[in-house]
N, CA, C and O of each residue as an XYZ file, in Angstrom:
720
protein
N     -10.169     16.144     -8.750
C     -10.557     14.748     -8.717
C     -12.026     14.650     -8.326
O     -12.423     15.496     -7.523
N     -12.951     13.681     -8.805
C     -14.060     13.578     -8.596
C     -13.953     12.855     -7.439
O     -12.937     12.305     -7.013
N     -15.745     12.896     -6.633
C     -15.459     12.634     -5.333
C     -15.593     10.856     -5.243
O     -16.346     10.218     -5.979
N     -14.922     10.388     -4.448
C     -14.690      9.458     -4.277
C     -15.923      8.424     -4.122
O     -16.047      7.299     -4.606
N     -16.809      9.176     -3.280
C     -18.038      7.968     -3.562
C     -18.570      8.208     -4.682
O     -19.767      8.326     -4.422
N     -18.402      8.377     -5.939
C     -19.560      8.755     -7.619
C     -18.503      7.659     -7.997
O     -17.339      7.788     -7.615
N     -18.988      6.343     -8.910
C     -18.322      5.815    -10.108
C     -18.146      6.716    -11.296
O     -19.052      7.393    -11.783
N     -16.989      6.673    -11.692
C     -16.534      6.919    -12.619
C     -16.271      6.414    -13.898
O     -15.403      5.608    -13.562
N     -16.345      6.305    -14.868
C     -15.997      5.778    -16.213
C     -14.290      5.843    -16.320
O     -14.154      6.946    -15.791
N     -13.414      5.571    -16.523
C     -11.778      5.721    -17.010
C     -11.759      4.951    -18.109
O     -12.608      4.141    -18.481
N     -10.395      5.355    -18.775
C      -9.610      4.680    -19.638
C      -8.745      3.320    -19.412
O      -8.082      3.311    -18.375
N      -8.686      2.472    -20.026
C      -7.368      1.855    -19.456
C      -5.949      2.139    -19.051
O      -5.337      3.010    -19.670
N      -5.458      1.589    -18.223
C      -4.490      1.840    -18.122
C      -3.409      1.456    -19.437
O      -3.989      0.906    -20.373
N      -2.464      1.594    -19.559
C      -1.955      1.296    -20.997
C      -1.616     -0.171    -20.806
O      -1.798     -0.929    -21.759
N      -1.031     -0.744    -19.401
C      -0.913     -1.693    -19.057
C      -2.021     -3.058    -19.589
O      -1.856     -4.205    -20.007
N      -2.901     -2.383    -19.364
C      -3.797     -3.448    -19.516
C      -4.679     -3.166    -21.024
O      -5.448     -4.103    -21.240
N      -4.723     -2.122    -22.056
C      -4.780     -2.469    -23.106
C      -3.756     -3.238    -23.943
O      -4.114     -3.531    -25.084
N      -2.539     -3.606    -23.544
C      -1.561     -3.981    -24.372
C      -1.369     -5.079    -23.711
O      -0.303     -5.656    -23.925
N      -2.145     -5.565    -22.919
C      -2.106     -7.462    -22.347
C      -3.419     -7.839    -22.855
O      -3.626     -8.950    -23.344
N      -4.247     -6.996    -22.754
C      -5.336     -7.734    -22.793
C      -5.989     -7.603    -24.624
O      -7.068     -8.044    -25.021
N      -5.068     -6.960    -25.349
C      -5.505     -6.564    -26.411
C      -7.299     -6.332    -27.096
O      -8.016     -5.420    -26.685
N      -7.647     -7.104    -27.915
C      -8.945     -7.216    -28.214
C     -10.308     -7.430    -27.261
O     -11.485     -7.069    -27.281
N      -9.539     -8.138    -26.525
C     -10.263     -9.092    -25.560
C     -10.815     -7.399    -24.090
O     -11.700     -7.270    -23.244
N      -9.985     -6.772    -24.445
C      -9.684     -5.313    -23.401
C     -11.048     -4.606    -23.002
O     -11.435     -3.659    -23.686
N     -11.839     -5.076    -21.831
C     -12.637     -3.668    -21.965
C     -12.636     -2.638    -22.360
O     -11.554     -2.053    -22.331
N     -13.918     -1.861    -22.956
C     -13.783     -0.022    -23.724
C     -13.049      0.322    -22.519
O     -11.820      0.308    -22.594
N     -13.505      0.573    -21.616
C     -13.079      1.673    -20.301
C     -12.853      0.571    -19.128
O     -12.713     -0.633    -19.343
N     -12.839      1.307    -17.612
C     -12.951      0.910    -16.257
C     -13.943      1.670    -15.463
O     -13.877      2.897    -15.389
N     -14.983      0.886    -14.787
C     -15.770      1.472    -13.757
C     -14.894      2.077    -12.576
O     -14.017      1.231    -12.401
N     -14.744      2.850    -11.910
C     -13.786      3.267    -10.711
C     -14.748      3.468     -9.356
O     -15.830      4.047     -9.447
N     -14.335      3.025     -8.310
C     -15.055      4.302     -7.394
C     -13.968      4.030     -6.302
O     -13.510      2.916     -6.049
N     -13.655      5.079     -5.754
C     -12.327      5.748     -4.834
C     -11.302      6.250     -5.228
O     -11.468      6.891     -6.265
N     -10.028      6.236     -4.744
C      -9.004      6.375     -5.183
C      -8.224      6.043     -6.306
O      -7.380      5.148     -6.257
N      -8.469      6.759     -7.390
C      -7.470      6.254     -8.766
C      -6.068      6.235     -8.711
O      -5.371      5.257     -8.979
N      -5.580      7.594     -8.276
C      -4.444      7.407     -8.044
C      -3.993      6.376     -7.537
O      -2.803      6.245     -7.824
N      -4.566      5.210     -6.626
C      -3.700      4.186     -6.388
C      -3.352      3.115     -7.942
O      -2.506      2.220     -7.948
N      -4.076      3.427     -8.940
C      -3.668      2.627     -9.954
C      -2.245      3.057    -10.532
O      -1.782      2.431    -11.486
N      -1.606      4.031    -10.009
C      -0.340      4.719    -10.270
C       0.741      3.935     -9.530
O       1.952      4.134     -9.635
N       0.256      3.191     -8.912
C       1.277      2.185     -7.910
C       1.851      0.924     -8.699
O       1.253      0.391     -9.634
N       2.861      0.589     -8.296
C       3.445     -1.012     -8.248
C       2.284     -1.887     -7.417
O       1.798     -1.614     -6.319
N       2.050     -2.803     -8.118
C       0.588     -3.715     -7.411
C       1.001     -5.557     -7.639
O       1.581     -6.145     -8.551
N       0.665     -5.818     -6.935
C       0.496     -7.772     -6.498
C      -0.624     -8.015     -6.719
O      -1.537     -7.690     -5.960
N      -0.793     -8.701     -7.917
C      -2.208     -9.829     -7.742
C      -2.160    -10.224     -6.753
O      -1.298     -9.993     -5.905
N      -3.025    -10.857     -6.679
C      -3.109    -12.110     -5.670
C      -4.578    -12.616     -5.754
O      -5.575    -12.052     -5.304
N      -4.474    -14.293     -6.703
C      -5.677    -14.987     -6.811
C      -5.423    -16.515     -6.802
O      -4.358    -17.105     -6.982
N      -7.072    -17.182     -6.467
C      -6.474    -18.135     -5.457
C      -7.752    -19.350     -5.972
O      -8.774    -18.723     -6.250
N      -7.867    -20.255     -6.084
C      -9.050    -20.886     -6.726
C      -9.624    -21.655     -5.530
O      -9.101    -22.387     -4.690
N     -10.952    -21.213     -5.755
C     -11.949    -21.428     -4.476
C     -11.766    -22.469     -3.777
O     -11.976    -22.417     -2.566
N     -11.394    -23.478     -4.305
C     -10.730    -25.075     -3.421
C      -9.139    -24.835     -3.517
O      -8.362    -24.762     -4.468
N      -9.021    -24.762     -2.381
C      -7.890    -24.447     -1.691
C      -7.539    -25.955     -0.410
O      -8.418    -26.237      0.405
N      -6.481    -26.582     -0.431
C      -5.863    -27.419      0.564
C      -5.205    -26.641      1.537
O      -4.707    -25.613      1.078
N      -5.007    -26.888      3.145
C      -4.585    -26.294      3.642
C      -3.120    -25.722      3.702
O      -2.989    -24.568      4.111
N      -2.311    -26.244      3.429
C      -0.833    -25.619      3.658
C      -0.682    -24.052      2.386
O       0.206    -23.205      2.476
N      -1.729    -24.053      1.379
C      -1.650    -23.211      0.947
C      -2.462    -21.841      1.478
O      -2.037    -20.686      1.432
N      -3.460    -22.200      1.877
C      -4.102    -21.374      2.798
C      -3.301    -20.525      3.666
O      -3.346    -19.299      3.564
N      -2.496    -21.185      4.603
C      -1.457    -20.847      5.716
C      -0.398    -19.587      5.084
O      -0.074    -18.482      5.521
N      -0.024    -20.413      3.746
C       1.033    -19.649      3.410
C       0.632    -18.174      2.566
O       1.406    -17.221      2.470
N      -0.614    -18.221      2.046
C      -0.978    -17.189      2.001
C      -1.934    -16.077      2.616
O      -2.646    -15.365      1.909
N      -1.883    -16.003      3.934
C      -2.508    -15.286      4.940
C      -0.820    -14.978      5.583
O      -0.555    -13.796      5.806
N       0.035    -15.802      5.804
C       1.401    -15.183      6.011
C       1.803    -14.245      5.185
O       2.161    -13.174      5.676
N       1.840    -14.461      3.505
C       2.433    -13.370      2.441
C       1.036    -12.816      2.590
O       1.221    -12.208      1.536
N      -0.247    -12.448      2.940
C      -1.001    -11.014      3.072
C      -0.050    -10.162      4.564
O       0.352     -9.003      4.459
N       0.097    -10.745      5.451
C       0.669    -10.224      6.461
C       1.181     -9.191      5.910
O       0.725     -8.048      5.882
N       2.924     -9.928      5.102
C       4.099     -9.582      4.518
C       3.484     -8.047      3.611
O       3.756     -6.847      3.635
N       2.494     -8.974      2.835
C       2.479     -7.425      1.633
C       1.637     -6.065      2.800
O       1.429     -4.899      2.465
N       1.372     -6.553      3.852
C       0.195     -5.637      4.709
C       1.623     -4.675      5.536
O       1.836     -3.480      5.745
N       2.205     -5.687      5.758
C       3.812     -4.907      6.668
C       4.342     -4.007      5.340
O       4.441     -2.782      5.405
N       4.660     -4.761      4.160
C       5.906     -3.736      3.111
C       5.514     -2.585      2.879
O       6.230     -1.612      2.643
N       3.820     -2.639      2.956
C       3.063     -0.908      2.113
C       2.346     -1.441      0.909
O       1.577     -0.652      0.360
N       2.480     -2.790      0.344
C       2.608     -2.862     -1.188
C       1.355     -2.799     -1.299
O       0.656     -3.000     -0.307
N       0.846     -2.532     -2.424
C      -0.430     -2.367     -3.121
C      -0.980     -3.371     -3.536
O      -0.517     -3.774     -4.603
N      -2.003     -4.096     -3.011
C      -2.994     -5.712     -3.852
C      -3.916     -5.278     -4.451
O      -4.622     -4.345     -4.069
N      -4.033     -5.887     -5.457
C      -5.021     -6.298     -6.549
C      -5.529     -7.605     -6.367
O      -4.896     -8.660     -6.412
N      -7.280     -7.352     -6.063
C      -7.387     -8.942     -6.383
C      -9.389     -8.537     -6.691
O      -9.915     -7.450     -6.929
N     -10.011     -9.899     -6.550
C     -11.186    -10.001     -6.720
C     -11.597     -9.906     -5.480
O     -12.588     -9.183     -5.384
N     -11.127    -10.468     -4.236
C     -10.960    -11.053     -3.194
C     -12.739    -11.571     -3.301
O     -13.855    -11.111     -3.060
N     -12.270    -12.481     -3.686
C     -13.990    -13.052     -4.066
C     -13.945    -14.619     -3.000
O     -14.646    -14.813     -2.006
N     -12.952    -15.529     -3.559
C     -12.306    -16.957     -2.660
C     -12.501    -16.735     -1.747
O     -12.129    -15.589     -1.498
N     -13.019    -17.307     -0.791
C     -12.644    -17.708      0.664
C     -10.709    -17.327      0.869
O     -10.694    -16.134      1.172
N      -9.939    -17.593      0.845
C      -9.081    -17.721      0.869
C      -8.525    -15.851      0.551
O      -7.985    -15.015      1.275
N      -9.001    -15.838     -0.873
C      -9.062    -14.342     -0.846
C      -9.778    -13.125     -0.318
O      -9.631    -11.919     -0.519
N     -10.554    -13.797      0.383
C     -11.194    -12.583      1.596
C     -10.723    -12.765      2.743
O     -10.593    -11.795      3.491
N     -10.346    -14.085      3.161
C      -8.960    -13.928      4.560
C      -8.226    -13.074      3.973
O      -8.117    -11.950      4.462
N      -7.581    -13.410      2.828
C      -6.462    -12.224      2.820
C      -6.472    -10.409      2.929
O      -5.646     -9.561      3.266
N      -7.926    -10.397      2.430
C      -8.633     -9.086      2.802
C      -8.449     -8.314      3.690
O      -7.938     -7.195      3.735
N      -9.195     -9.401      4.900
C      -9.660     -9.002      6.145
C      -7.860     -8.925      6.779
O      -7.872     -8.270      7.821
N      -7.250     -9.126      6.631
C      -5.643     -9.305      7.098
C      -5.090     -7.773      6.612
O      -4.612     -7.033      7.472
N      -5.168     -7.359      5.298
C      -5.000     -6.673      4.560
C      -5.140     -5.205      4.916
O      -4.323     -4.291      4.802
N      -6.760     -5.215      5.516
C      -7.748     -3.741      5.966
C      -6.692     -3.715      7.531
O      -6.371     -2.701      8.150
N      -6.442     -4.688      7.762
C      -5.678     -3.998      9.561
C      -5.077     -3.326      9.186
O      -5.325     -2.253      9.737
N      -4.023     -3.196      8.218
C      -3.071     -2.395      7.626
C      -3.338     -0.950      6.962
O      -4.522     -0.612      6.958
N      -2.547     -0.178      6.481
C      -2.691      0.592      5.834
C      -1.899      1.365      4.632
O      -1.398      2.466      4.404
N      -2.127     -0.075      3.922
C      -1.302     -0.191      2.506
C      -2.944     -0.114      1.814
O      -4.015     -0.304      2.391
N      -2.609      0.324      0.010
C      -3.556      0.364     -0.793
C      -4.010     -0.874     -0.763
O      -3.437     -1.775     -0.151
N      -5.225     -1.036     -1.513
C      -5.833     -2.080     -1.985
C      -7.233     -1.651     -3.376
O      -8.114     -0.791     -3.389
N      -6.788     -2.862     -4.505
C      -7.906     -2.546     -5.212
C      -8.635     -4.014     -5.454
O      -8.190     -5.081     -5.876
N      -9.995     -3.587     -4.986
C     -11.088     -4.632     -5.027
C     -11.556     -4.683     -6.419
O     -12.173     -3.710     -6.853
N     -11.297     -5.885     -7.306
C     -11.679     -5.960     -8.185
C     -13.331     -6.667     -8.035
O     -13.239     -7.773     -7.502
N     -14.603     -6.344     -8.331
C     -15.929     -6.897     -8.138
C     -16.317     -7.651     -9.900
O     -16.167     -7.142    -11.011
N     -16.785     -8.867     -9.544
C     -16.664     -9.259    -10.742
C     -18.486     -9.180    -11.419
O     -19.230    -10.044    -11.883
N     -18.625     -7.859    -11.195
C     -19.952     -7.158    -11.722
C     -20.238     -5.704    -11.314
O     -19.807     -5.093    -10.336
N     -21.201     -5.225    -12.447
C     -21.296     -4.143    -12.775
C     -21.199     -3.412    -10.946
O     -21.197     -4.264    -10.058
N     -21.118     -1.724    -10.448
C     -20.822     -1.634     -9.661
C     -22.272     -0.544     -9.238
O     -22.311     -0.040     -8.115
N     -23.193     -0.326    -10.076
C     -24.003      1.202     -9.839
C     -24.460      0.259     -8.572
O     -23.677      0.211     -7.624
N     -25.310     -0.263     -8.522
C     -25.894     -0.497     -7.366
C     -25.034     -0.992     -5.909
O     -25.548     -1.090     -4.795
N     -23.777     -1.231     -6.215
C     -22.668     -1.623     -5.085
C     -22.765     -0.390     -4.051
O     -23.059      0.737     -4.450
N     -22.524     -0.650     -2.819
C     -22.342     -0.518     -1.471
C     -20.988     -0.644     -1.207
O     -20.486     -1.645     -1.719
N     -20.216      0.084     -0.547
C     -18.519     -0.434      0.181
C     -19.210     -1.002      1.636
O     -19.626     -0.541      2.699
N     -19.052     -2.276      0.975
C     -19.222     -2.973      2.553
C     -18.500     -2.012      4.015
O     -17.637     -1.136      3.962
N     -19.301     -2.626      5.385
C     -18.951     -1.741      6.680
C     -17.317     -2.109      7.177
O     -16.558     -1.366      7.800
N     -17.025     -3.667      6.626
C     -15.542     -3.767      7.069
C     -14.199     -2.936      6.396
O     -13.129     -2.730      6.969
N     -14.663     -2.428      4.697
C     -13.529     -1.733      3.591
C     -14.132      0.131      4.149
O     -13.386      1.083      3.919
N     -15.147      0.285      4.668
C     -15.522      1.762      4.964
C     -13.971      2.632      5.212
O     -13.393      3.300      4.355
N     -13.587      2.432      6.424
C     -12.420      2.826      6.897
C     -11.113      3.004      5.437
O     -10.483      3.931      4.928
N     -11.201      1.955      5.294
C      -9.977      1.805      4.506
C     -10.844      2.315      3.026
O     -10.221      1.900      2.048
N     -11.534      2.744      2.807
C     -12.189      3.843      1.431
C     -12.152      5.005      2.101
O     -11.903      5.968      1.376
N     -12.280      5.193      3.002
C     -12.436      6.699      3.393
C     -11.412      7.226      3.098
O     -11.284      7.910      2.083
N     -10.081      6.900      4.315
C      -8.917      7.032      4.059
C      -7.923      7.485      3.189
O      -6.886      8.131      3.340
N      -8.902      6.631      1.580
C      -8.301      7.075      0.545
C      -7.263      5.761     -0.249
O      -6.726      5.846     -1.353
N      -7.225      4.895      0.463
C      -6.357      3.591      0.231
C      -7.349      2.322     -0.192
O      -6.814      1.215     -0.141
N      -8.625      2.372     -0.570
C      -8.830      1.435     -1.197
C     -10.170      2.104     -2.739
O     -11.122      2.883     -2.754
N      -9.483      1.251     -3.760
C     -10.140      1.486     -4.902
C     -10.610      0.496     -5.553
O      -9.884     -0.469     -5.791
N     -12.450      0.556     -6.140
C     -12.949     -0.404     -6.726
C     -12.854     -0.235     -8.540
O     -12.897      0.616     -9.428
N     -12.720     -1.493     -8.347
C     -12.387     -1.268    -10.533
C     -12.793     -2.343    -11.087
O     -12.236     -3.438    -11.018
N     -13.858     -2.060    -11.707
C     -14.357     -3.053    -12.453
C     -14.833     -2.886    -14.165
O     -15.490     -1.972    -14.664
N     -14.320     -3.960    -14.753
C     -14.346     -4.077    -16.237
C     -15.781     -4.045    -16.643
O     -16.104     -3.922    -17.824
N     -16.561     -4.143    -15.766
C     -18.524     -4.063    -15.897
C     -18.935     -2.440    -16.029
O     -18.588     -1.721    -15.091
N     -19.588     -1.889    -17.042
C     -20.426     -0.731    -16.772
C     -21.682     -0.839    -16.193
O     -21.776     -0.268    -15.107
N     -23.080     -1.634    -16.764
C     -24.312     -1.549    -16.315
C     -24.554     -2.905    -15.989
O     -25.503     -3.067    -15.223
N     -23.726     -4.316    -16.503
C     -24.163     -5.776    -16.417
C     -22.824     -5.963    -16.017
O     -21.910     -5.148    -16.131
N     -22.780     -7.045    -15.562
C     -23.704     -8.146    -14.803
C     -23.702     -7.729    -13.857
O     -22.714     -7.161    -13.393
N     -25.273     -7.923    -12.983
C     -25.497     -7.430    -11.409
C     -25.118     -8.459    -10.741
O     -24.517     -7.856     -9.852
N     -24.995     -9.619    -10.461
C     -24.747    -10.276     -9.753
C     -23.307    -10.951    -10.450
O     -23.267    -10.773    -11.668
N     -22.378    -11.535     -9.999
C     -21.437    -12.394    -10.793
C     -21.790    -13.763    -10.649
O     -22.250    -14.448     -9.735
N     -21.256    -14.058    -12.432
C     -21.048    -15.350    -13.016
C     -19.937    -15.783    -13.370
O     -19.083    -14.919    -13.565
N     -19.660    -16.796    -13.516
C     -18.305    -17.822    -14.168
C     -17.704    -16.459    -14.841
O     -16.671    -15.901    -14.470
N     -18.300    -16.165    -15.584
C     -17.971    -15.582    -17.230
C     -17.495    -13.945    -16.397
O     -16.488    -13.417    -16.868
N     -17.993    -13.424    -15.571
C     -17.822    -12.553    -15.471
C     -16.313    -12.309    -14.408
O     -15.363    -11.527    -14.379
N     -16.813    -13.535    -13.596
C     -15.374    -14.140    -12.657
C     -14.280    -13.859    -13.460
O     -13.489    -12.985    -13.106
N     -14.041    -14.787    -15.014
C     -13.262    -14.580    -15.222
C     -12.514    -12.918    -16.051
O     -11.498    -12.241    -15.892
N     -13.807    -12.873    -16.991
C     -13.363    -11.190    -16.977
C     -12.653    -10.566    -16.075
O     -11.510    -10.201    -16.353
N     -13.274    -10.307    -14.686
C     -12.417     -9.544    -13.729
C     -11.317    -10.154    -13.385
O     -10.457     -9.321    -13.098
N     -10.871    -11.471    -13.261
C      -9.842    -12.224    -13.417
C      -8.710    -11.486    -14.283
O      -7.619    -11.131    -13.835
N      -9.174    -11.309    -15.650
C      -8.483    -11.113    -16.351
C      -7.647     -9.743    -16.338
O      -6.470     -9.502    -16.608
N      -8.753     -8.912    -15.902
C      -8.128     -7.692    -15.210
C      -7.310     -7.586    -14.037
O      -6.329     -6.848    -14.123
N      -7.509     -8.130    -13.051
C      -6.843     -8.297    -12.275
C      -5.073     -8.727    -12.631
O      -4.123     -7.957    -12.486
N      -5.023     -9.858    -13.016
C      -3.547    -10.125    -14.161
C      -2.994     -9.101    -14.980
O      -1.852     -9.021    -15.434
N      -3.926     -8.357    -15.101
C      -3.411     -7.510    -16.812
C      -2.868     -5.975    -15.798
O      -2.297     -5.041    -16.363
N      -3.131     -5.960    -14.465
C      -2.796     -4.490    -13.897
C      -1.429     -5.201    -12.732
O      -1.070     -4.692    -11.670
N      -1.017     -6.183    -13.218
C      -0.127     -6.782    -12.436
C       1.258     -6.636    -12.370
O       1.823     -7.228    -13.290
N       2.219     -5.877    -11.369
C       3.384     -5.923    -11.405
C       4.071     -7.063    -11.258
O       4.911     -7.463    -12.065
N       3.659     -7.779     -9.953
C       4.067     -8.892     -9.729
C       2.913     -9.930     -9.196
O       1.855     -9.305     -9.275
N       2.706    -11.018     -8.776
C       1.530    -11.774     -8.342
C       1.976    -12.661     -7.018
O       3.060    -12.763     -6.444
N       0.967    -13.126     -6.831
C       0.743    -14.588     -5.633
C      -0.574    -14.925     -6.032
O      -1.664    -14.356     -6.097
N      -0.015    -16.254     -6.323
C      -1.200    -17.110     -6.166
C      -0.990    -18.767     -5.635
O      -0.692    -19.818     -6.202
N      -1.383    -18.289     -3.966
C      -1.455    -20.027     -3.374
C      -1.745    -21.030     -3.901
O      -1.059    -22.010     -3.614
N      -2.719    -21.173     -4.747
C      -3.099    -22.324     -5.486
C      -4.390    -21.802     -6.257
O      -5.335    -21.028     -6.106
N      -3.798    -22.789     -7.270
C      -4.227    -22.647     -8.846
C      -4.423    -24.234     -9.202
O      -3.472    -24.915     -9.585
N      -5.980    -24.851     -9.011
C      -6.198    -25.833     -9.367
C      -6.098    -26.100    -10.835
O      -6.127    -25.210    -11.685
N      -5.977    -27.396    -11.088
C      -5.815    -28.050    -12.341
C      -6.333    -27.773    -13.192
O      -7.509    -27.741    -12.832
N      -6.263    -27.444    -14.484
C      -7.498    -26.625    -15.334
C      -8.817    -26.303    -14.903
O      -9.901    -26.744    -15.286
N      -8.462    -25.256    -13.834
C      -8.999    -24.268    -13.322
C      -8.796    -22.913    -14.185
O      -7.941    -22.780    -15.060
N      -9.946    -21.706    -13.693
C      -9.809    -20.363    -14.259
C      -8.714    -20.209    -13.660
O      -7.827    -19.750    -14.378
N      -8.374    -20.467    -12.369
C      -7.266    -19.560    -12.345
C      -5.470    -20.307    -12.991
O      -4.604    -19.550    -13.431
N      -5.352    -21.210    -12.935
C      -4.418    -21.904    -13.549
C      -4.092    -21.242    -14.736
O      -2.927    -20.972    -15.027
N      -5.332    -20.884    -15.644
C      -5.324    -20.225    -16.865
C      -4.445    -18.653    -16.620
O      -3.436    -18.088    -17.042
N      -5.644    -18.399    -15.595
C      -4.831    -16.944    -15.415
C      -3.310    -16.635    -15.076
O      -2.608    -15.624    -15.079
N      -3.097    -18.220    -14.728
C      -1.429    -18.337    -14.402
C      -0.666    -18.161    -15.573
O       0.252    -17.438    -15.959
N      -1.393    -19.108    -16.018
C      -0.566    -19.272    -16.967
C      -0.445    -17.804    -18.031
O       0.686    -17.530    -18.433
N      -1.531    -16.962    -18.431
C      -0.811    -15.593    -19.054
C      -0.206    -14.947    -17.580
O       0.053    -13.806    -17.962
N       0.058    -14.973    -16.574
C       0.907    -13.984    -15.800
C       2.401    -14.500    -16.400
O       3.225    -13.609    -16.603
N       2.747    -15.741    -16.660
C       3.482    -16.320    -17.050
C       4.236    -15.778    -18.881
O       5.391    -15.677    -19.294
N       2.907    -15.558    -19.509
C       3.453    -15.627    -20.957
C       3.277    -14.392    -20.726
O       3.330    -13.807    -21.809
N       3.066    -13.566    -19.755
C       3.718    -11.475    -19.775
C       4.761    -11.722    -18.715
O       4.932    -10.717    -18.025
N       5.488    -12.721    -18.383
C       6.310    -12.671    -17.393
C       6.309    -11.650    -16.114
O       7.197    -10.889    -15.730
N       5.110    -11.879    -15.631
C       4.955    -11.395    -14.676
C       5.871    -11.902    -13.476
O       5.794    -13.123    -13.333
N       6.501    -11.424    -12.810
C       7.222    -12.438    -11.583
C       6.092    -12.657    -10.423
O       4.989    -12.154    -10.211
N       7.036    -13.826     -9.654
C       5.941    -14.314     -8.888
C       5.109    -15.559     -8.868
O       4.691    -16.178     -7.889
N       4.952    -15.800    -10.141
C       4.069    -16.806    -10.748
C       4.948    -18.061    -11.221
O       5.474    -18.100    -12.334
N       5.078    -19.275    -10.088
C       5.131    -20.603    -10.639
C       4.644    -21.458    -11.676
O       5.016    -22.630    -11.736
């Protein structure tokens, strides 16, 4: 295995060429642990305006997935989805940070250090050299990935024709469970 701090180029998973068809990135940027893409994994995405009772209830189910072992997938980009983060790293269940831009110049922030070292957290992103910073467009790209490597999901809230509503809605038409 290559060493964990070098990005890597990969293939798709088969999972996610056959959801995401055309639309499919060539490859995946990697850096850490691949083998955790060998896991059963939970989305979990959350649209940046968030009301409170949903908030609550999902920092309780990060607890839950932080107690079972289970493996998250997310952008953790939201407010909402970086509480769930920071809840997440106490633990020591996988996690894959989806970044919704290219990764050469990325850093593993000082709070995910621990939990990359370890070996339990992996970055994957549908970006090779662009976009350095994220946009809408790129939001949703990694969005889309995120859904497409999905066993099952959570998502607290999914505003009204919102990106992520959208993204609900295909977790929905791959019957993903989970998804209201």
């Amino acid at each position: 295995m290559e060493a964990p701090d070098r990005i890597a180029l990969i293939d798709l998973p088969a999972r996610v060429r056959e959801r995401l068809g055309a639309g499919a990135p060539p490859r995946l940027a990697a850096l850490g642990n691949r083998e955790l893409l060998a896991l059963p994994r939970t989305a979990l995405l959350c649209s940046a305006r968030c009301p409170g009772d949903p908030i609550l209830a999902a920092f309780d189910e990060a607890m839950r997935l932080r107690e079972s072992g289970r493996c998250v997938v997310s952008g953790f980009h939201s407010t909402v989805e970086q509480g769930c983060l920071e809840i997440l790293l106490r633990g020591s269940q996988p996690i894959i940070v989806c970044p919704a831009r290219a990764m050469e110049s990325m850093r593993v922030p000082g709070p995910c250090r621990a939990a990359f070292d370890a070996g339990r957290l992996l970055y994957l992103s549908p970006f090779e050299n662009t976009p350095t910073r994220p946009t809408k467009a790129s939001a949703h790209s990694r969005n889309l990935l995120v859904a497409a490597l999905a066993d099952d999901a959570f998502i607290p809230h999914a505003a009204p024709g919102g990106g992520t509503e959208h993204i609900a809605g295909l977790l929905r038409e791959w019957r993903v469970p989970g998804v209201q």
